[in-house]
C-alpha positions in Angstrom: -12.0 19.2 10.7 -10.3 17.3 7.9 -8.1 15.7 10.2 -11.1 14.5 12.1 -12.7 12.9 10.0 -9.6 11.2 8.7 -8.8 10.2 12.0 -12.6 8.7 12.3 -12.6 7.5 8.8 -9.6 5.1 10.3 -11.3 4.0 13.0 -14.1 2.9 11.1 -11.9 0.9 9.4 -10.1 -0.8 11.6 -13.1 -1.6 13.5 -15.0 -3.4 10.1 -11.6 -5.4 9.8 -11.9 -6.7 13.3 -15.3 -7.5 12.9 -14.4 -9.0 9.7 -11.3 -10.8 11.2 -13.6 -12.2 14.0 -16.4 -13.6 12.2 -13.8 -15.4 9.8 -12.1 -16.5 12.9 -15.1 -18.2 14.9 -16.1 -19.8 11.2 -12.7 -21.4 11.0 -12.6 -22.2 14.7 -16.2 -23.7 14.8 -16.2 -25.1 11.4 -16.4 -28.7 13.3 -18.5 -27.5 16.3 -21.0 -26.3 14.1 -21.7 -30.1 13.0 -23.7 -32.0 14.9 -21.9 -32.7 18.5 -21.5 -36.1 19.8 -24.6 -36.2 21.8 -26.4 -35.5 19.3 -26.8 -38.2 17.1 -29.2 -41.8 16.0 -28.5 -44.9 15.6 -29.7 -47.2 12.7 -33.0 -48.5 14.8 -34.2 -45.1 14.9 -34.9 -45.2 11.0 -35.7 -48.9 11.0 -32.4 -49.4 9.5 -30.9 -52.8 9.8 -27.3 -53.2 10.6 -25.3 -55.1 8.6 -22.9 -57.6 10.1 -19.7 -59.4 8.6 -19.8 -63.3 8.4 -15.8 -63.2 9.0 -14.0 -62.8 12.4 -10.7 -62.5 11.0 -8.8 -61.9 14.3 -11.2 -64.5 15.8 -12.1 -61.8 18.1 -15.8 -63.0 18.5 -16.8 -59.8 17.1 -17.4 -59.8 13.1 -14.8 -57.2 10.5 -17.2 -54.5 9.8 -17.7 -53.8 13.7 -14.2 -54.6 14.8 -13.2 -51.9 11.9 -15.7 -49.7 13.4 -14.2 -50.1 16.4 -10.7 -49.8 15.4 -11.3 -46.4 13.9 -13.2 -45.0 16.9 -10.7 -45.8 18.8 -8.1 -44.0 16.7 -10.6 -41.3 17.4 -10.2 -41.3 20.8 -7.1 -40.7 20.9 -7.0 -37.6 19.3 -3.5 -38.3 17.0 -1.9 -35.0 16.4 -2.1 -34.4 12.2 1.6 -34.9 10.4 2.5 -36.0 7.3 5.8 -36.9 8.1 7.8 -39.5 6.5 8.5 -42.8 8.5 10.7 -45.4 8.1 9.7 -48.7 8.3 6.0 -47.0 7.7 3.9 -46.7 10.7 3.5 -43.5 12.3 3.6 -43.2 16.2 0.3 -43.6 18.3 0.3 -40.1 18.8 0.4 -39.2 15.4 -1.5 -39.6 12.1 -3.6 -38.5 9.1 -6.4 -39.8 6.9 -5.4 -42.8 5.9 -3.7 -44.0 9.0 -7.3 -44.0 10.4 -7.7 -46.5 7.8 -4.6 -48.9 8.4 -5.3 -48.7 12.3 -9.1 -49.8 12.4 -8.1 -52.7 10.0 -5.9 -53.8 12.2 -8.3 -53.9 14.9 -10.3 -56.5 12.4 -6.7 -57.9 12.8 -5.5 -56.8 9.1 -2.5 -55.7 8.1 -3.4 -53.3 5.6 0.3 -52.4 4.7 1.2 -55.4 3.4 -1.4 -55.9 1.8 -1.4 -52.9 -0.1 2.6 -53.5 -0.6 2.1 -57.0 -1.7 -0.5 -55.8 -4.5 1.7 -53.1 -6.1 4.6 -55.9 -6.2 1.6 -57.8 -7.6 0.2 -55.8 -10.3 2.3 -52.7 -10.7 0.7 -51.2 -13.5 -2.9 -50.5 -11.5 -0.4 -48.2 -9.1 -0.2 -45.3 -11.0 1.1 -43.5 -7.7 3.5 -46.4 -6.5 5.4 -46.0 -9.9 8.5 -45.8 -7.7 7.0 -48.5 -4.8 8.3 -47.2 -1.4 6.4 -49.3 1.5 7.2 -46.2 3.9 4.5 -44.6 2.4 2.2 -46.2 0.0 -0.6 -47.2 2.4 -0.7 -44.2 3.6 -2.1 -42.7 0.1 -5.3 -42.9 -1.1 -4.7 -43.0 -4.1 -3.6 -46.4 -3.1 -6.3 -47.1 -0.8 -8.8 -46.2 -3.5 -6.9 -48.9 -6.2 -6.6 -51.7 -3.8 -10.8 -50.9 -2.8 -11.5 -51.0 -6.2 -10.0 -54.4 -6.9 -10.7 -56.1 -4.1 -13.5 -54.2 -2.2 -17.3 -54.3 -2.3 -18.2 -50.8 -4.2 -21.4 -49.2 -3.2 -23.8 -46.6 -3.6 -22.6 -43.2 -3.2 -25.9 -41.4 -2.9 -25.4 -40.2 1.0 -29.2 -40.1 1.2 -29.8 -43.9 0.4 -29.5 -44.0 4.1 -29.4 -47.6 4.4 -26.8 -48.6 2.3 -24.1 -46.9 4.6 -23.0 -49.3 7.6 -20.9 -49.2 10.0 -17.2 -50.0 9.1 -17.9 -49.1 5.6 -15.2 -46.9 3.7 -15.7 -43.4 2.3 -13.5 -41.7 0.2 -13.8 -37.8 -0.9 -13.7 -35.9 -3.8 -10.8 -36.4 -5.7 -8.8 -39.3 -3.8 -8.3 -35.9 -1.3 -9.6 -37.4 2.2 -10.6 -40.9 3.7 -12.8 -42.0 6.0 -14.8 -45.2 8.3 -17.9 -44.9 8.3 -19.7 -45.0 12.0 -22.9 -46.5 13.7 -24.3 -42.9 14.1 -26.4 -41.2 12.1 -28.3 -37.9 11.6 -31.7 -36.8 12.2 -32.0 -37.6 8.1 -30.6 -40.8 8.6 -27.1 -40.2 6.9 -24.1 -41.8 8.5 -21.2 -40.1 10.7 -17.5 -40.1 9.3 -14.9 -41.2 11.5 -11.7 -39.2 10.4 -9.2 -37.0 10.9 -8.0 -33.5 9.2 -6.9 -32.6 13.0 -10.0 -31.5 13.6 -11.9 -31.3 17.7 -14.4 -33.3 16.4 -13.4 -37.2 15.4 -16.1 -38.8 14.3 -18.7 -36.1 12.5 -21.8 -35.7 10.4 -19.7 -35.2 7.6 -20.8 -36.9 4.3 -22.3 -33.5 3.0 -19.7 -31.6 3.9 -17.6 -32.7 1.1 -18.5 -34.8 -2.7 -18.2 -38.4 -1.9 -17.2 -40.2 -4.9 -16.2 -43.8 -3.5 -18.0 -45.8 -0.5 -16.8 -49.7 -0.2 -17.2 -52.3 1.9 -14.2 -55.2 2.9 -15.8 -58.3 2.7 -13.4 -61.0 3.0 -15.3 -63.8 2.2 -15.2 -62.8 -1.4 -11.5 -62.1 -1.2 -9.3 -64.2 -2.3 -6.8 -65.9 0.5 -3.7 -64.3 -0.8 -4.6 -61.0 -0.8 -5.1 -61.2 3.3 -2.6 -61.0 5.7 -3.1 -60.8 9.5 -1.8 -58.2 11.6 1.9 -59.4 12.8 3.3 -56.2 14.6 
């Protein structure tokens, strides 16, 4: 009788750890599916929100930054780059693969940026506001955001980080997350509160998300190059 009960007592057991094993793996599977999907979603006019718009065409597209940014990043998106932090020479990742902040670099370019040397060209600039570029290496300074967040604060509009002042958050904005741990675009969609998606990437299914309370915002910005100075641009030449 002992034995059967030891026996059961086991079984017990092993079945609460495959329950408990199978909740925690649908949580960490659906952890993205159980934002909003894709179809899901407003837009700005829903809310009576009006959408900013850039007065500079950098690439002389015919489409203004904020959108082409937008664009740029949705794109990245779409193609669903595989997540590596791998070290590059010369820099840029391959199209297949990427992070954060080469989400960042690639929907600039779109506006017809090139983020890199910008970036590169500040921290030759003024080296002491680099705390992480101490030892410069442009492989792999624009992809930090620790870097991103330095150059944004110097040259870059700062704005509200209050995710429910609904309005203030436009498409082709930039949102950085807690601390200098993840980056973001910001997208034309919204939730049915109003609050902005993320377009990002932590290599999860779901690209562009209703993310912003998913994790403490602590910087949004905005690149307006009309209040930029000249030298700090440089147009995309790869």
């Amino acid at each position: 009788m002992k034995t059967f009960f030891k026996i059961l007592g086991i079984l017990i057991f092993e079945v609460f750890l495959t329950v408990v094993f199978f909740v925690v793996g649908l949580i960490w599977f659906y952890q993205d599916e159980a934002l909003p999907v894709m179809n899901e979603y407003y837009t700005a006019e829903s809310f009576g929100i009006q959408t900013v718009k850039s007065e500079v065409d950098f690439n002389s597209n015919g489409v203004d930054d904020y959108t082409d940014i937008l664009l740029g990043a949705r794109e990245d998106a779409k193609a669903m780059p595989v997540y590596d932090i791998a070290y590059f020479e010369g820099g840029y990742p391959p199209d297949g693969i990427g992070i954060c902040t080469d989400v960042i670099w690639r929907a600039f370019r779109n506006a017809g940026y090139c983020l890199k040397d910008m970036i590169d060209n500040d921290i030759a600039r003024n080296p002491d506001k680099y705390p992480a570029a101490k030892e410069p290496d442009p492989n792999i300074d624009f992809r930090r955001v620790r870097n991103l967040k330095v150059f944004l604060d110097l040259y870059a509009e700062s704005l509200t980080t209050d995710i429910n002042d609904v309005s203030e958050w436009q498409p082709g904005d930039i949102v950085i997350f807690e601390d200098m741990e993840h980056i973001g675009i910001i997208s034309d969609r919204r939730n049915a509160k109003g609050q902005a998606f993320v377009i990002h990437n932590t290599d999860q299914k779901n690209r562009e998300q209703d993310y912003l309370e998913i994790r403490q915002v602590t910087g949004h910005y905005r690149f307006d190059a009309s209040k930029i100075d000249e030298s700090v641009l440089v147009k995309w030449h790869n």
